[in-house]
C-alpha positions in Angstrom: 1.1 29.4 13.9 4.1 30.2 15.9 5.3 26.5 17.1 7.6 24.3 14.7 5.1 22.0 12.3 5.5 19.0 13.8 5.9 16.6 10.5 9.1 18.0 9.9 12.2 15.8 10.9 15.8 15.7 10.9 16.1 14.9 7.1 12.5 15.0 5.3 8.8 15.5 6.6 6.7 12.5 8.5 3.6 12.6 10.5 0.1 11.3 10.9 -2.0 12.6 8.3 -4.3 14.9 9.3 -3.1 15.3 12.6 0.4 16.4 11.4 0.7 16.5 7.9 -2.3 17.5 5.7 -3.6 18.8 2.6 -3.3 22.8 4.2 -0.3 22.3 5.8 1.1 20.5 2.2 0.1 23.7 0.0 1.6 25.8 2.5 5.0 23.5 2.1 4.7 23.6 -1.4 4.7 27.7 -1.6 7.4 27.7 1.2 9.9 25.3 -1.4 9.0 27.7 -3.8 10.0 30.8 -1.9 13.0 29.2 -0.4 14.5 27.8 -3.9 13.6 30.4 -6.3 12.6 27.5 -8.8 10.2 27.8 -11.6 9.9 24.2 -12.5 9.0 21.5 -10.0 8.4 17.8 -10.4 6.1 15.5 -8.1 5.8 11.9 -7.4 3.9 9.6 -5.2 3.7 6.6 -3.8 0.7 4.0 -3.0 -0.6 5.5 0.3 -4.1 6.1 -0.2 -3.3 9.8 1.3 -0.4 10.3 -1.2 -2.6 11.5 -4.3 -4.6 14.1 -2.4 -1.3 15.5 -1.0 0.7 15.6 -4.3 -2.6 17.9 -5.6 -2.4 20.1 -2.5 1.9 21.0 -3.0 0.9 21.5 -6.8 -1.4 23.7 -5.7 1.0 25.4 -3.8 4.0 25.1 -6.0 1.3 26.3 -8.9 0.1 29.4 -7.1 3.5 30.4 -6.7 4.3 30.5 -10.7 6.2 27.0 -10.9 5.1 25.0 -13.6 4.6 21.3 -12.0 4.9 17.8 -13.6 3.0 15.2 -11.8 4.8 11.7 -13.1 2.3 10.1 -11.0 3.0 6.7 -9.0 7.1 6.1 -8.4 9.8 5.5 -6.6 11.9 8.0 -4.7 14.7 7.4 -7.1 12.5 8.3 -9.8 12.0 11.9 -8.6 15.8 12.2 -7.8 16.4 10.7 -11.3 13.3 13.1 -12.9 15.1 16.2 -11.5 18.0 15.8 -12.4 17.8 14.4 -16.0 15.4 16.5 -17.1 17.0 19.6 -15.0 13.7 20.5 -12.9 14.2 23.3 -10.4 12.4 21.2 -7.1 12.0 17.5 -6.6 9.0 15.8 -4.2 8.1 12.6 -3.5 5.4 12.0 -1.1 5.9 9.1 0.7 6.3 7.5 3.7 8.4 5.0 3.1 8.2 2.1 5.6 6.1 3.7 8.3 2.3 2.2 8.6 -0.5 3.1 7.1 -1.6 6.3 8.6 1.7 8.2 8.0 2.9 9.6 4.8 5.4 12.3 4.4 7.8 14.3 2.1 11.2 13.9 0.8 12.6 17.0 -1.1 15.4 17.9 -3.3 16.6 21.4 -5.0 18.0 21.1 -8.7 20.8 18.4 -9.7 18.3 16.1 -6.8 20.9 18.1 -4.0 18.9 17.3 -1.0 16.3 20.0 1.2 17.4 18.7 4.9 17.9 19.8 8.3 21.3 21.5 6.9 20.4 22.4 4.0 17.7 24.6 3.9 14.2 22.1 5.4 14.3 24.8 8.7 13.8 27.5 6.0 11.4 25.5 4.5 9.4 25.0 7.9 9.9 28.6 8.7 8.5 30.5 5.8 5.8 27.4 6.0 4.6 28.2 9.2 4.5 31.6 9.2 3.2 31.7 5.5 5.5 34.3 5.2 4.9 33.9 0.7 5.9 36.7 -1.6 5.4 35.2 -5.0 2.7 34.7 -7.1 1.4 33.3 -10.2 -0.1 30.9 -12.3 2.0 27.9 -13.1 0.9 24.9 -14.8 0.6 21.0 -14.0 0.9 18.3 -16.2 2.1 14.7 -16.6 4.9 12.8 -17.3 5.5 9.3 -18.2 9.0 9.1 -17.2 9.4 5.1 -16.9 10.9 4.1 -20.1 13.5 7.2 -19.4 14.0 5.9 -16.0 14.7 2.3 -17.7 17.4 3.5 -19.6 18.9 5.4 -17.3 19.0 2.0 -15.5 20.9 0.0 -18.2 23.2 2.8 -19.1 24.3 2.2 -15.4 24.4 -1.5 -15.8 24.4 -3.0 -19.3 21.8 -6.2 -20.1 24.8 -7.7 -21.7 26.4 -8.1 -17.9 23.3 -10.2 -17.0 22.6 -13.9 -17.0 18.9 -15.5 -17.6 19.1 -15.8 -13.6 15.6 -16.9 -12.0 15.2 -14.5 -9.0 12.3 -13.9 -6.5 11.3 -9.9 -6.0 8.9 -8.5 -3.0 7.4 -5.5 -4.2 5.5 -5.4 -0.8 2.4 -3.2 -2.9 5.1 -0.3 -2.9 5.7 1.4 -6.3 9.3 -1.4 -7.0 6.6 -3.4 -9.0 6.3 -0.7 -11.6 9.6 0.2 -12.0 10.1 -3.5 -12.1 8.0 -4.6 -15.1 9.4 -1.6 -16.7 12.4 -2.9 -16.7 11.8 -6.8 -17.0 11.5 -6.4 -21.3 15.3 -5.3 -21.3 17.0 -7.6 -19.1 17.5 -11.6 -19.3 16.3 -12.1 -15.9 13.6 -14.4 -15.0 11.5 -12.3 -12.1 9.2 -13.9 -10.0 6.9 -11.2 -8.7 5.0 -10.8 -5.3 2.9 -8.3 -5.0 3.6 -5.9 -7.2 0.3 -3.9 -6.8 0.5 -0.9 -5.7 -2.2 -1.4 -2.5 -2.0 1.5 -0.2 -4.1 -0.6 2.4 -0.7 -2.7 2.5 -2.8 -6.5 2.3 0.3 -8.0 3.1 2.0 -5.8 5.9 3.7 -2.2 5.5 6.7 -3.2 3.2 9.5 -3.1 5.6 12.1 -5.8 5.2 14.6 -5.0 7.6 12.0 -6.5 10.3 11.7 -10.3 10.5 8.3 -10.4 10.2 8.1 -9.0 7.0 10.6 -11.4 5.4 8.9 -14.5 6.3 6.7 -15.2 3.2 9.6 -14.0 0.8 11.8 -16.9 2.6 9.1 -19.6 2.8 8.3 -18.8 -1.4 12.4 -18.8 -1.8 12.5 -22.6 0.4 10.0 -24.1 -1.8 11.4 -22.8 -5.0 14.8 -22.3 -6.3 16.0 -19.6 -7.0 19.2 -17.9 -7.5 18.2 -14.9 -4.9 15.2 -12.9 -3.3 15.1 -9.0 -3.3 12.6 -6.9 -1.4 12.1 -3.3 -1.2 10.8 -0.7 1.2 7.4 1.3 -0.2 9.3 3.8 -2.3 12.2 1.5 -3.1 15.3 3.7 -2.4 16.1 0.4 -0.1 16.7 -2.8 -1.3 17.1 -6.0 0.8 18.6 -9.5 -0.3 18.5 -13.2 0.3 20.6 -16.2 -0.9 19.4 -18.7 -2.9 18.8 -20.7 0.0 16.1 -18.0 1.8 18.7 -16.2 4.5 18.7 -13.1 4.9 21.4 -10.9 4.0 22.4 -8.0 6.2 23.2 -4.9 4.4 26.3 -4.3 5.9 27.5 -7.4 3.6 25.7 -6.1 0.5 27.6 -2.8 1.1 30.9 -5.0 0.7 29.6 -6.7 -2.3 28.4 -3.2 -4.4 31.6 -1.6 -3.5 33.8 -4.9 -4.9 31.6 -4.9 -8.2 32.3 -1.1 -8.5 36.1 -1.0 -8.2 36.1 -3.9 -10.3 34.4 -1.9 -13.2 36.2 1.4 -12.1 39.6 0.4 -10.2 40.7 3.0 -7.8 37.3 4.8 -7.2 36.6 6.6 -4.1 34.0 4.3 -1.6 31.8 6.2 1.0 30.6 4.0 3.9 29.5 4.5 7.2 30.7 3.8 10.9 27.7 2.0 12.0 30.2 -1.3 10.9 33.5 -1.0 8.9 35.8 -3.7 9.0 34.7 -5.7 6.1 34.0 -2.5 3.4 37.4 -1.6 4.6 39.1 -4.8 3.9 36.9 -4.8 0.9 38.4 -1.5 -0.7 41.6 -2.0 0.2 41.7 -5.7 -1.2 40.5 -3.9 -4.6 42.8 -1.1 -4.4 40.0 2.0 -4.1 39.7 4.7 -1.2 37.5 4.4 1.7 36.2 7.4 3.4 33.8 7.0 6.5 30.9 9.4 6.9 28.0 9.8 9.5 25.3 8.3 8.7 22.3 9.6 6.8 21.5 10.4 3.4 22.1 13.8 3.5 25.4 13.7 5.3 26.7 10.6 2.6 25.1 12.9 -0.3 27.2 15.7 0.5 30.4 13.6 1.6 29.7 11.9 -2.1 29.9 15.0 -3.8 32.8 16.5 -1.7 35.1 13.6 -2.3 33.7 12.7 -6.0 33.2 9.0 -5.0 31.8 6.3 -6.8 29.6 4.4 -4.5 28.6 5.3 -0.7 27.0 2.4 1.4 24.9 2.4 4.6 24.2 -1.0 6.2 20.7 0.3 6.5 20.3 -0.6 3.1 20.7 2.6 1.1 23.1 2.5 -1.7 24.1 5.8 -3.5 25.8 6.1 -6.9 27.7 9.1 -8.8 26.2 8.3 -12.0 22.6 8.5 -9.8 23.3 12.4 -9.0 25.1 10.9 -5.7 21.5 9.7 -4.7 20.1 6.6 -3.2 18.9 3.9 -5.4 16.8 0.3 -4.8 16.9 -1.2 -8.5 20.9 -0.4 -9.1 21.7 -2.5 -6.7 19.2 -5.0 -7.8 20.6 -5.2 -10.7 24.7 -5.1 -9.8 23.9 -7.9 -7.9 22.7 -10.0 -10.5 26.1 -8.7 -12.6 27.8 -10.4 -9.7 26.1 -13.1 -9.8 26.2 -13.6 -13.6 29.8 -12.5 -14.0 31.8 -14.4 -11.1 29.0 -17.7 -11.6 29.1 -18.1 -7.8 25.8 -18.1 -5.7 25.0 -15.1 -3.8 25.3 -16.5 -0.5 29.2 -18.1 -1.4 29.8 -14.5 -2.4 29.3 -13.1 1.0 29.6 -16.3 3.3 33.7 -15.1 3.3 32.9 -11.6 4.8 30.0 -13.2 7.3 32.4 -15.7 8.8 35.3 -13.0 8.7 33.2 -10.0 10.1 30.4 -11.7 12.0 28.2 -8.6 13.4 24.6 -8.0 15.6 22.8 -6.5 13.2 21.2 -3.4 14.5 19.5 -3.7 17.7 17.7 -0.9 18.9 17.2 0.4 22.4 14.5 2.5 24.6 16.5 4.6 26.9 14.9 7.4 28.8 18.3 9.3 28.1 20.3 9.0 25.1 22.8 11.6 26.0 23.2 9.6 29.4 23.2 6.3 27.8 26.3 7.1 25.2 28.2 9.0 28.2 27.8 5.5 30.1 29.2 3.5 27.3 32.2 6.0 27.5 33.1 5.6 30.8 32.4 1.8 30.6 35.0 1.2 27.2 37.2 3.8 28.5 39.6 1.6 27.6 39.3 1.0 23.8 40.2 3.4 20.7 37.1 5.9 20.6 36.0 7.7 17.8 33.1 10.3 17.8 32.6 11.4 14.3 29.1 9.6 14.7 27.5 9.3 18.1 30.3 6.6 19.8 32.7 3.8 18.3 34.4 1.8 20.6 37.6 -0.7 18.8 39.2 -3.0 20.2 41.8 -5.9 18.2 39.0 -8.1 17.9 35.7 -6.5 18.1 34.0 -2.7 18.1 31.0 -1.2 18.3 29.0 1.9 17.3 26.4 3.5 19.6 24.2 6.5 18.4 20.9 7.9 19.3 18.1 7.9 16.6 17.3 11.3 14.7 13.3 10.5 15.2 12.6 8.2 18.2 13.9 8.1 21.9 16.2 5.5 20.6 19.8 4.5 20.8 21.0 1.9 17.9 23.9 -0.5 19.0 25.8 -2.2 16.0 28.8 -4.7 17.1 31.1 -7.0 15.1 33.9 -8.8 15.5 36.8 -10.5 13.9 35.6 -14.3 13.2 34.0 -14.9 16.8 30.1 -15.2 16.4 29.8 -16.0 20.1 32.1 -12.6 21.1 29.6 -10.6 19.4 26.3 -12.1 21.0 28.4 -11.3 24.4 29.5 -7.8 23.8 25.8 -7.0 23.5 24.5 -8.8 26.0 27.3 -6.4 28.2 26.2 -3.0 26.2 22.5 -3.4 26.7 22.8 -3.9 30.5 25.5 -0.6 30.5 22.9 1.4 28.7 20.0 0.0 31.0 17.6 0.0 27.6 14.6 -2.0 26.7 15.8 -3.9 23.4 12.7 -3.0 21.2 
């Protein structure tokens, strides 16, 4: 097989399963991490795709008949693996998940030992490489077993963020029949926390829509439950939970980009002068944010690989993307959906102001666009238009192009994975500027608003 596997991405592996990603091609993956890391210990996860469990036995297989010794800790998160690896000093990582896409997708998310990520930078090409051209030189006869590795998980949890910070809040959560349910009742014993579940069974025929909360239409029945119930917020998670999503205790939505300013407040209140990753997609209110709390900001491209390794390089605390991944130093530098759920609630429980007072400051400050995303039969042509059409503004290219001016800026940057371009504006205090300025960047580009 001499052309590139196609389920292999910029950061992880995706397809259509069997079309692009199935059980051969999965053993063959499995015997290329093992070549390519040298490991001898490897530990799997899954999600609730009803492809996920015959693909987690085909990479044992492969990791197996390679000499690594594989522990299956069966249905999880993606934060469970990174957390699995790490803590327990495992040699390769896998999840198979995913994540948001529908039904007939799954995929692969990878990580070496310490949970330092296998992406397109950093070692997935070899991966695909010796994959493809099943170019395998080891052998063996490892062993597979199982791990329970909740209750470790749990505690790993409240060493992050103590019960003793938490009020008996009431709070909605939207498990969207991912794996958050688990990790959720798991942790419910420990914590004062009254949770209000919705679907918290795992259901790989996704009953109630592919758990995606970053589209309206998957929010809806979380916000008509919050309207006619109080509560003092809503949380929601994608399938493998390394995203969480928030609402106020009146049902609105929360953009990430707010949530971003929150986390990193809470985090230089507990650790004053920390080191804040965040990145350029919108920056004015983290900015104000960590210099308000005296920390250091550094902006990164976007992507969890690129904020993993920025993370590490600069020994930072917290590092934020307004796409709802939130990564912690004392998580290995990884993602995480249920820290964030539960500094939050500290928040909440320590300053005894609602969740939407807490960010209704930074929305009427910062007002932004939230992401809208654009078909363009060109995204190189599309960001060169933008270029010549803001000539005139302070432009910064460390991640596809921002545009500032005084009182408003934009980032445009073409997707990794789709034929794409992803326009984020805000502005200082004018709602109505921001609407305008992407009303004007939509007809530059020429795109289809998707």
């Amino acid at each position: 097989m001499s052309e590139k596997l196609s389920c292999f991405k910029a950061y992880d592996v995706r397809g259509v399963v069997p079309e692009e990603l199935n059980e051969d091609i999965a053993l063959r993956i499995g015997r290329a991490l093992a070549e390519h890391t040298g490991g001898n210990t490897a530990v799997v996860g899954h999600d609730s795709r009803l492809s996920s469990p015959s693909l987690r036995d085909a990479i044992a297989n492969g990791l197996t008949q390679s000499g690594v010794d594989t522990i299956d800790i069966g249905l999880s998160g993606t934060e469970m693996i990174y957390f699995a690896t790490a803590h327990y000093g495992y040699d390769i990582g896998v999840m198979i998940t995913a994540s948001h896409n529908p039904p007939q997708y799954n995929g692969l998310k990878m990580v070496r030992s310490e949970s330092r990520p296998i992406s397109g930078d950093s070692g997935l090409l070899d991966v695909e490489r010796i994959a493809r051209l099943a170019q395998f030189t080891r052998a063996g006869l490892g062993k597979v077993s199982k791990k329970d590795v909740y209750a470790d998980f749990t505690m790993h949890l409240l060493r992050v963020v103590s019960p003793k910070e938490l009020k008996p809040l009431k709070v909605i959560a939207n498990a969207g029949n991912g794996c958050a349910g688990l990790a959720i009742e798991s942790l419910q014993p420990h914590i004062p926390i009254q949770i209000e579940p919705m679907h918290f069974q795992p259901d790989g025929t996704f009953p109630n829509g592919v758990p995606n909360p970053i589209l309206e239409e998957s929010r809806s029945e979380t916000i008509a439950r919050m309207r006619a119930t109080k509560y003092d917020f809503g949380v929601a998670w994608d399938g493998d939970y390394d995203r969480c999503f928030f609402f106020d205790e009146n049902g609105h939505f929360i953009e990430g980009y707010y949530i971003v300013g929150l986390l990193a407040q809470d985090v230089l209140q507990k650790k004053p002068g920390s080191t804040i990753i965040y990145d350029s997609r919108l920056t004015w209110n983290t900015e104000e944010v960590i210099q308000k709390h005296g920390g250091r900001g550094v902006m990164s491209k976007a992507g969890h690989a690129f904020i993993k390794e920025r993370m590490r390089q600069e020994n930072a605390e917290y590092g934020g993307e307004m796409s709802a991944h939130h990564y912690f130093r004392d998580h290995w530098f990884c993602d995480s959906g249920m820290i964030p759920f539960l500094q939050i609630a500290r928040l909440v429980s320590a300053t005894g102001r609602t969740l939407g007072d807490l960010v209704s400051e930074m929305q009427a400050r910062f007002p932004c666009s939230g992401e809208v995303n654009l078909h363009v039969p060109d995204a190189t042509a599309a960001l060169s238009e933008v270029l010549i059409r803001f000539s005139d503004g302070e432009i910064d290219r460390l991640d596809g192009v921002s545009v500032s001016y005084p009182n408003w800026r934009f980032n445009l940057r073409a997707s990794n994975t789709e034929p794409v371009v992803r326009l984020n504006v805000e502005s200082r205090g004018d709602k109505a500027l921001v609407e305008e300025k992407v009303q004007e960047i939509v007809a530059t580009v020429g795109g289809e608003i998707v």
